[in-house]
C-alpha positions in Angstrom: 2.2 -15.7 2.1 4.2 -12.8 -0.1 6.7 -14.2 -3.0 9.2 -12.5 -4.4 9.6 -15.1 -7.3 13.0 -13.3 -8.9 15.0 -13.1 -5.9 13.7 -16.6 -4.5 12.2 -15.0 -1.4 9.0 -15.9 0.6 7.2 -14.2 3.2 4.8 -16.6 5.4 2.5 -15.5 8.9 0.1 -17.7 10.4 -2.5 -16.4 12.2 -5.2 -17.5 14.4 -8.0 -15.3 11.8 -7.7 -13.8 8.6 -9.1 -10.1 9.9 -8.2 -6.7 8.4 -6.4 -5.7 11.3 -4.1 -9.2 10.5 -3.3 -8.5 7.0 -2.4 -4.8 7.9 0.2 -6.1 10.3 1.4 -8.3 7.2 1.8 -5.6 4.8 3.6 -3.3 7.3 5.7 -6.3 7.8 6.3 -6.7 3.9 7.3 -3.0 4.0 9.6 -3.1 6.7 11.8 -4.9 4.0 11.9 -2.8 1.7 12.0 0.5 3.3 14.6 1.9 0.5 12.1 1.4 -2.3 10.2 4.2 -3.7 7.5 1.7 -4.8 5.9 -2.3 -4.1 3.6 -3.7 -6.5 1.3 -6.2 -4.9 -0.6 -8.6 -7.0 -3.1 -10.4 -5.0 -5.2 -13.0 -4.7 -8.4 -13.0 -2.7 -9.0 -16.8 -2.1 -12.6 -16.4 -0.8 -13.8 -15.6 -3.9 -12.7 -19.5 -5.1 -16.0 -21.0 -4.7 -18.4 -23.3 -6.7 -21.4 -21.4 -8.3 -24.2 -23.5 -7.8 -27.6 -22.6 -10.4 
């Protein structure tokens, strides 16, 4: 999922995996909507890392 908080627009693609090739296709998809800016700022959030420690 991609927000774009200010302007009250989401971005959702389900997918059968979560593989590199997937989230490529996602981002090309993000920047097929804004192909007049000079710049996108992505802030992300790697939910795999969200795990218990255990010691």
């Amino acid at each position: 999922m991609a927000c774009e908080p200010l302007a009250g627009k989401r971005m959702l693609k389900i997918t059968e995996r979560k593989t590199k090739k997937d989230w490529a296709y996602f981002l090309e998809d993000i920047g097929a909507q804004y192909k007049s800016a000079e710049k996108i700022t992505l802030v992300m959030d790697n939910l795999n890392t969200h795990t218990r420690i255990i010691l």
